[in-house]
C-alpha positions in Angstrom: 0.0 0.0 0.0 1.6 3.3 -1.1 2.1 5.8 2.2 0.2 9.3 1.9 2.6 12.6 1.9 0.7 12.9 5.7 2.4 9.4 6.6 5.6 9.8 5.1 5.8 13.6 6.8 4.4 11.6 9.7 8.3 9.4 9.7 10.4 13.0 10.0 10.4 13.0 14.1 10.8 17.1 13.5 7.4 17.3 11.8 5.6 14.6 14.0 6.8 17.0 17.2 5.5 20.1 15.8 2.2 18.2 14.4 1.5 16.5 17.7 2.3 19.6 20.0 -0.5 21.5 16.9 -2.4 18.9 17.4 -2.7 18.7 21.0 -4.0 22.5 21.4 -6.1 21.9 18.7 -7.8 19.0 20.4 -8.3 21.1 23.8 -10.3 23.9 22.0 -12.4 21.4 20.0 -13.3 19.5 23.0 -14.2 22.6 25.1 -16.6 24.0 22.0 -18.0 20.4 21.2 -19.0 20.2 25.3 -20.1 24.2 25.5 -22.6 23.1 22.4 -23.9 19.6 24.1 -24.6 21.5 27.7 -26.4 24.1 25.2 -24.4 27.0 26.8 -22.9 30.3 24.7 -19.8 31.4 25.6 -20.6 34.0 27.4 -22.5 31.8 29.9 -19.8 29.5 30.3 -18.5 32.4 31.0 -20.5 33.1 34.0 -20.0 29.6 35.5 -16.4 29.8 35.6 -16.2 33.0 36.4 -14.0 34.6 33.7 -14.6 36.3 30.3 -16.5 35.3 27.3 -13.3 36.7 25.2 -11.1 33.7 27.5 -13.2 31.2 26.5 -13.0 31.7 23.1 -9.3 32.1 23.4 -9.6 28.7 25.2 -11.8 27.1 22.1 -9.1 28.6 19.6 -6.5 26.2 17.9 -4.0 29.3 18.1 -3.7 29.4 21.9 -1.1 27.5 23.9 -1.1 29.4 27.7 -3.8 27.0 29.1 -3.9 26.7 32.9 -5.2 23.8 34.2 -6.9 25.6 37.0 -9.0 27.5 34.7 -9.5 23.8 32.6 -11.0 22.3 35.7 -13.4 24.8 36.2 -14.6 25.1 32.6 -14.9 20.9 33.8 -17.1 21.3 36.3 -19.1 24.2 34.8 -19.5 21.8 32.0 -19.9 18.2 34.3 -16.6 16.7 33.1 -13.2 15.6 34.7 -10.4 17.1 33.6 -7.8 14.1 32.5 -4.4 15.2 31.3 -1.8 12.4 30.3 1.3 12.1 28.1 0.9 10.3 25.0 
């Protein structure tokens, strides 16, 4: 089966670094918007539960952020009825 440019990149431990590290905040923001929709909140009253601003949230939900803390992760947790679970792949 012939590899994909993605799966060849994929080999070069350079690229997988910087993909994986992309990745990773990526995945964080994604997961935070994809659990605001499912509770049926807006930003702005996700907000409210964890006590911070709508503009932080959306920073949060952005792929181009990288300065999470995980203090202000669990809260946007419990605001949304999730555990915060951090591990090293």
């Amino acid at each position: 089966m012939k590899k994909s440019i993605f799966d060849k990149e994929m080999e070069n431990p350079r690229f997988k670094a910087i993909y994986d590290e992309i990745a990773t905040e990526l995945n964080i923001g994604e997961q935070i918007a994809r659990l605001r929709h499912e509770a049926r909140l807006s930003q702005s009253e996700l907000a409210k539960k964890v006590c911070t601003s709508r503009t932080a949230i959306a920073r949060y939900e952005s792929g181009d952020y990288d300065r999470y803390n995980v203090s202000t992760l669990m809260k946007i947790g419990r605001a949304l009825h999730k555990k915060l679970k951090i591990s090293y792949i």
